[in-house]
GUTIVO-175528 format. One line per field, with one value per residue (C-alpha): residue number from 1; residue in three letters; x, y, z. Coordinates in steps of 0.1 Angstrom, whole numbers. Layout:
N
num: NUM,...;
residuo: ALA,...;
xx: X,...;
yy: Y,...;
zz: Z,...;
//
This chain:
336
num: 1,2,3,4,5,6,7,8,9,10,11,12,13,14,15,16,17,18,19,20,21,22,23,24,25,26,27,28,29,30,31,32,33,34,35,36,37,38,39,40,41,42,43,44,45,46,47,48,49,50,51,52,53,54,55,56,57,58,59,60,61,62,63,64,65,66,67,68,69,70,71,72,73,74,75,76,77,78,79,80,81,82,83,84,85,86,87,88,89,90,91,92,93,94,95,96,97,98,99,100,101,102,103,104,105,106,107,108,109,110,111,112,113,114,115,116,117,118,119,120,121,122,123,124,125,126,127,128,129,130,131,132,133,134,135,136,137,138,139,140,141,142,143,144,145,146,147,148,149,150,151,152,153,154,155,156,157,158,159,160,161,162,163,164,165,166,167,168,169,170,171,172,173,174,175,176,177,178,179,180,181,182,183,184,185,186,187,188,189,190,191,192,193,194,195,196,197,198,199,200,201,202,203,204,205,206,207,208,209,210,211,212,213,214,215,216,217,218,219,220,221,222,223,224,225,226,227,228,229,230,231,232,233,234,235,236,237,238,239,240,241,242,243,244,245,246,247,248,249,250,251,252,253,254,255,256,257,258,259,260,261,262,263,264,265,266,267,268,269,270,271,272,273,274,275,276,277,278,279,280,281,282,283,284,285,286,287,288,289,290,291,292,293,294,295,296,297,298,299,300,301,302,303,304,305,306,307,308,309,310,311,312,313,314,315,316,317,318,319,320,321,322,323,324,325,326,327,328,329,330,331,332,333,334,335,336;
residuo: UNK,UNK,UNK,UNK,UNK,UNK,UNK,UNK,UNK,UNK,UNK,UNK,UNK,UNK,UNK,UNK,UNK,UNK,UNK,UNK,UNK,UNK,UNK,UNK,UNK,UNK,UNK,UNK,UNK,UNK,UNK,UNK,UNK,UNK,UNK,UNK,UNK,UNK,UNK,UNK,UNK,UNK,UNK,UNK,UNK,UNK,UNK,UNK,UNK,UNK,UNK,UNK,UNK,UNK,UNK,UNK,UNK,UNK,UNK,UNK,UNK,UNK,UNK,UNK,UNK,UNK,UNK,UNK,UNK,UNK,UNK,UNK,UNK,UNK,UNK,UNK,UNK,UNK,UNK,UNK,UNK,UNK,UNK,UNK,UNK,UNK,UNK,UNK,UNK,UNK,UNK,UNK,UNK,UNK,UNK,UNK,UNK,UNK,UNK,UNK,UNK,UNK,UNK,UNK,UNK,UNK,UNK,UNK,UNK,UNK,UNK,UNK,UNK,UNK,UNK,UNK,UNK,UNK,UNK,UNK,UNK,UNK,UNK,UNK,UNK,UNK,UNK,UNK,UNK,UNK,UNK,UNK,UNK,UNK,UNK,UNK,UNK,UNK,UNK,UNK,UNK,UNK,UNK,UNK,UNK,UNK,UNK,UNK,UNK,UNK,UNK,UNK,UNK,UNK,UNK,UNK,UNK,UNK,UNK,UNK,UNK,UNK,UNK,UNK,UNK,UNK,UNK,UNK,UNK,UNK,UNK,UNK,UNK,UNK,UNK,UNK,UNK,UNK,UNK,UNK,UNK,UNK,UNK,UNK,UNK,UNK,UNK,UNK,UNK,UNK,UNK,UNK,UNK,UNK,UNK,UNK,UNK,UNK,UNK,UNK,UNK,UNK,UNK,UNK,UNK,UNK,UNK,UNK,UNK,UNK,UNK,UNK,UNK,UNK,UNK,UNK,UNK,UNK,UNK,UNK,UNK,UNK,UNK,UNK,UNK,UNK,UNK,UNK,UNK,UNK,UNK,UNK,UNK,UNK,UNK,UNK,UNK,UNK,UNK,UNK,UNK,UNK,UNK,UNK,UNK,UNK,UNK,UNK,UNK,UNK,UNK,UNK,UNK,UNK,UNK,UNK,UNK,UNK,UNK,UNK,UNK,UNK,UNK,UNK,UNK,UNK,UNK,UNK,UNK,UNK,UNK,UNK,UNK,UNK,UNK,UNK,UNK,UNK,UNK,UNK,UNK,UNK,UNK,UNK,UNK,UNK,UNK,UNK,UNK,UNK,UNK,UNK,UNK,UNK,UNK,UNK,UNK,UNK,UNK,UNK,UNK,UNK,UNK,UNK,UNK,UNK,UNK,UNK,UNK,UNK,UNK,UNK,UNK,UNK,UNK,UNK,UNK,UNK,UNK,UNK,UNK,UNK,UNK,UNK,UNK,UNK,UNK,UNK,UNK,UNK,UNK,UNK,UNK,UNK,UNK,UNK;
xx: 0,31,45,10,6,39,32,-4,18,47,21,-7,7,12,-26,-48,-67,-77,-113,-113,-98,-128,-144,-179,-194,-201,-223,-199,-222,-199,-227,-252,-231,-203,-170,-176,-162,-180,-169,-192,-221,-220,-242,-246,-231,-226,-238,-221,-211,-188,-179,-161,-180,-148,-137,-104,-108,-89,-51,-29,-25,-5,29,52,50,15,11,26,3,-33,-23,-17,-50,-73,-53,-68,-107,-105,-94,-115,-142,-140,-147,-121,-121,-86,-64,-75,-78,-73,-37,-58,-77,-45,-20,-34,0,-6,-34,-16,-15,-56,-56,-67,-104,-88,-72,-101,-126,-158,-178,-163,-176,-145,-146,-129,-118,-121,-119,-148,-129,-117,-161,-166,-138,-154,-189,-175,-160,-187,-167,-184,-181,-146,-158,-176,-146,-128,-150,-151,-115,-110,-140,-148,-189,-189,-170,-163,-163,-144,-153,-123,-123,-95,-75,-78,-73,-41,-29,1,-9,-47,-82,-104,-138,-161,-198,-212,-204,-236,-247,-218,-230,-264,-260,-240,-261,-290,-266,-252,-262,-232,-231,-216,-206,-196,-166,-145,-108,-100,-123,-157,-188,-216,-250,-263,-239,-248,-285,-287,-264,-284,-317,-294,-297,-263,-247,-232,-219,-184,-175,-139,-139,-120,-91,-74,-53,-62,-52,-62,-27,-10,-11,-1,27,43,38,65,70,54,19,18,18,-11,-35,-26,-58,-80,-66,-80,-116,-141,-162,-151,-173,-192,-207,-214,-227,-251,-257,-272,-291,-307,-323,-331,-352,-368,-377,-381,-373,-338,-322,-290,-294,-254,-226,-190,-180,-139,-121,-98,-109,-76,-91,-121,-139,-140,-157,-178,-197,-204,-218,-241,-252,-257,-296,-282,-267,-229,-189,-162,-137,-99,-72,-36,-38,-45,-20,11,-1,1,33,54,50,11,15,17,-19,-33,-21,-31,-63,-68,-68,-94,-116,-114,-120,-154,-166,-158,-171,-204,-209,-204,-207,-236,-237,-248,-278,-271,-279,-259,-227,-228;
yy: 0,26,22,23,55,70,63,81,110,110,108,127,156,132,119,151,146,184,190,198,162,144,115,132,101,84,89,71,51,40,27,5,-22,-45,-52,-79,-114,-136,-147,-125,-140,-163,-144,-157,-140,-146,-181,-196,-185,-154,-146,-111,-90,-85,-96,-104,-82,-96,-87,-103,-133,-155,-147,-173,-148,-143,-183,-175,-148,-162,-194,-169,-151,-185,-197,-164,-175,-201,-195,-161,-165,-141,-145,-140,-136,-142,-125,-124,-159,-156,-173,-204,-205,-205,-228,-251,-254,-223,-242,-243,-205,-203,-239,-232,-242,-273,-242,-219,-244,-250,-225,-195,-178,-183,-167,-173,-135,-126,-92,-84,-81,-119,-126,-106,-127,-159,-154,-144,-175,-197,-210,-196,-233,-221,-205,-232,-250,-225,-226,-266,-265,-240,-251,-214,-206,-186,-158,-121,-104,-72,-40,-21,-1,27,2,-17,16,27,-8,-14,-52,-38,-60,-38,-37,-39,-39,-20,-42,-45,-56,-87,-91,-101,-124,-141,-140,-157,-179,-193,-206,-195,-169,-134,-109,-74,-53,-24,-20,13,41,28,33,59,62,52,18,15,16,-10,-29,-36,-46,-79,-107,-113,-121,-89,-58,-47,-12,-9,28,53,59,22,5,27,-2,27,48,14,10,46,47,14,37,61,97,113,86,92,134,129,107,107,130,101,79,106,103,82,76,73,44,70,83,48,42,70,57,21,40,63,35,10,37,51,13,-27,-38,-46,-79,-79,-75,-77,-52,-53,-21,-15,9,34,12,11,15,-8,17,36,2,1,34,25,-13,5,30,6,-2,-34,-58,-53,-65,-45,-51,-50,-52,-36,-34,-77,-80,-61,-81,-114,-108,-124,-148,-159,-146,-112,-112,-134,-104,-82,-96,-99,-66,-58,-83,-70,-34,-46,-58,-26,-5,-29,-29,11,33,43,60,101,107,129,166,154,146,180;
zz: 0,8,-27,-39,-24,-37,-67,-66,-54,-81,-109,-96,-121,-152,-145,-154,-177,-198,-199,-235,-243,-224,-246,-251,-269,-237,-206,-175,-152,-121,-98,-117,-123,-101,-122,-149,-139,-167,-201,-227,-239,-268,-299,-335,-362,-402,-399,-369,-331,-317,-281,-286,-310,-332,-366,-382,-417,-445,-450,-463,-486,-509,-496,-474,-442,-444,-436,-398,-394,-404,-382,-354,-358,-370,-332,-318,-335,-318,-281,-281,-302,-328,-368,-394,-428,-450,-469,-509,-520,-560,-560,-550,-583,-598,-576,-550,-538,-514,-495,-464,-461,-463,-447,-412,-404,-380,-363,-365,-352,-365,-343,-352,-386,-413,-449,-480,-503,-540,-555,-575,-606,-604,-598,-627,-651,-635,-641,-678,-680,-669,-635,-603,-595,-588,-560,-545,-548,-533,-503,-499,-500,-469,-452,-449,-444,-472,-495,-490,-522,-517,-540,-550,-582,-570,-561,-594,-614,-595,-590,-620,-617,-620,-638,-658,-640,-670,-652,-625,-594,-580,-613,-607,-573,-582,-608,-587,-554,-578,-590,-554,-523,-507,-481,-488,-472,-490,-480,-493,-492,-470,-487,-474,-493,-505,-490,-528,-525,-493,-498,-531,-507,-483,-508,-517,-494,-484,-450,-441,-453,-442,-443,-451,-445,-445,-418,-415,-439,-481,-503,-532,-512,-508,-543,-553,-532,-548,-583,-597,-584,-608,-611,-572,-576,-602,-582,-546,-543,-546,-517,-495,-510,-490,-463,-422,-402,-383,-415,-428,-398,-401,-438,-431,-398,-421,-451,-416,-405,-439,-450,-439,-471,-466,-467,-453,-417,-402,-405,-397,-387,-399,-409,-386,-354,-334,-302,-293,-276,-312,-327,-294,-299,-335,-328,-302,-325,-352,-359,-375,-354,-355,-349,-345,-375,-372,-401,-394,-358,-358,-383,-364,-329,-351,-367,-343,-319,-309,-269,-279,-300,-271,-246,-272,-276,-234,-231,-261,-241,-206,-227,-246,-210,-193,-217,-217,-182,-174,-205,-222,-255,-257,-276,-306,-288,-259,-278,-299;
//
């Protein structure tokens, strides 16, 4: 207790907090409830089970170092019950030999919701072609519960390796949703999406939507920053276009309220979520029921070896179940 005490004295300076840096998105309720000594609640999500409301967005793929890292986070699925979805999948439907990279439902386990990745340009060359069963393949292989198809046309564009998109993408996405009985989920790369894709989003009947917004990992900027000098002067403009997760947020609110003809009834709220309390404050906003999605921060905690995402990962949990048990979220007049 002495040293406890001297240490409340040598940092009693250091611990101010500024009034003008207070967190005005929550209302702090100290007495209502004792401190949270349970697991969290089991919930389902995108077609199986999840403990802690976060999901593992997809990263990284093909390449002999991402094999370490998706074992470390499928590991992480499993012993914290999250849902993951992998890194792009499209070297697959060229060379199975990089199966073991994307191999990891034994690790995952079967409860936690696991998703195979394709870009929507590689749906669009398939359904040309005549060989969505590729996809089905794809997913029987991995043992996933289903596909993400992620929408990226900046990145395409700017990307030197870059498919031409040739059709509107929603157009893509529901010929193939009439043509599948797999699940789907939709996601965007770093840039989010528009209240007019948002809204013809949600009319399709697929498993989730996840935002990708703006303020995370800009695979449009990743890709004009590997270009020359000069490409990177002319278009770096357009890696700052897009849409933050608050204002997609807002988006899917704003059609949930207006109509009750949507379909797709989950989100996965990513994009710019470093912090969990920034991914809490949308998932309990959120008319649609929602899971916090993670990319770079997963991936840098995953890198190395597995204890430091499980410690990682510890403190995320004991976060989500404080912030559950004593914060409440402002009303809109209240917060502004």
């Amino acid at each position: 207790m002495e040293n406890r005490k001297k240490d409340h004295i040598n940092q009693a300076f250091n611990a101010r907090v500024e009034k003008d840096a207070a967190d005005k998105r929550f209302n702090y309720e100290p007495l209502l409830t004792a401190h949270p000594v349970d697991k969290l609640a089991p919930f389902s999500f995108a077609g199986k089970t999840m403990r802690l409301p976060l999901w593992i967005s997809s990263m990284t793929g093909g390449t002999g170092k991402a094999g370490n890292i998706n074992r470390n986070l499928a590991r992480a699925c499993n012993e914290f019950g999250l849902g993951m979805g992998v890194g792009s999948c499209r070297i697959l439907l060229e060379d199975e030999r990089h199966l073991p990279d994307f191999d990891l439902r034994h690790i995952v386990g079967n409860e936690s919701p696991f998703y195979a990745n394709l870009g929507i340009a590689q749906l669009e060359q398939l359904i040309e072609e005549k060989a969505t069963d590729k996809i089905s393949r794809l997913i029987e292989l991995l043992k996933t519960d289903g596909i993400i198809i992620h929408v990226n046309p900046f990145q395409e564009a700017f990307q030197p390796e870059g498919e031409i998109i040739k059709r509107p993408p929603i157009d893509t996405l529901q010929e193939f949703l009439e043509n599948t009985d797999a699940r789907v989920i939709v996601k965007e790369v770093g840039q989010g999406m528009g209240p007019e894709s948002i809204k013809q989003l949600l009319q399709l009947p697929i498993e989730a939507i996840e935002f990708g917004a703006l303020g995370g990992t800009n695979f449009t900027l990743l890709e004009l920053l590997r270009s020359q000098e000069k490409e990177l002067k002319a278009y770096e403009a357009f890696g700052k276009i897009g849409h933050t997760a608050e204002e997609m947020t807002k988006m899917v609110n704003d059609v949930v309220s207006k109509s009750n003809t949507y379909k797709c009834k989950q989100l996965i709220i990513s994009g710019g979520i470093t912090h969990i309390l920034d991914g809490y404050h949308l998932q309990q906003k959120s008319k649609l029921t929602a899971v916090i999605g993670m990319g770079s921060t997963l991936l840098k905690a995953a890198s190395g070896e597995y204890e430091e995402l499980k410690g990682y990962l510890q403190q995320v949990e004991r976060s989500y179940q404080l912030a559950s048990s004593y914060l409440r979220i402002k009303n809109e007049i209240e917060h502004f």
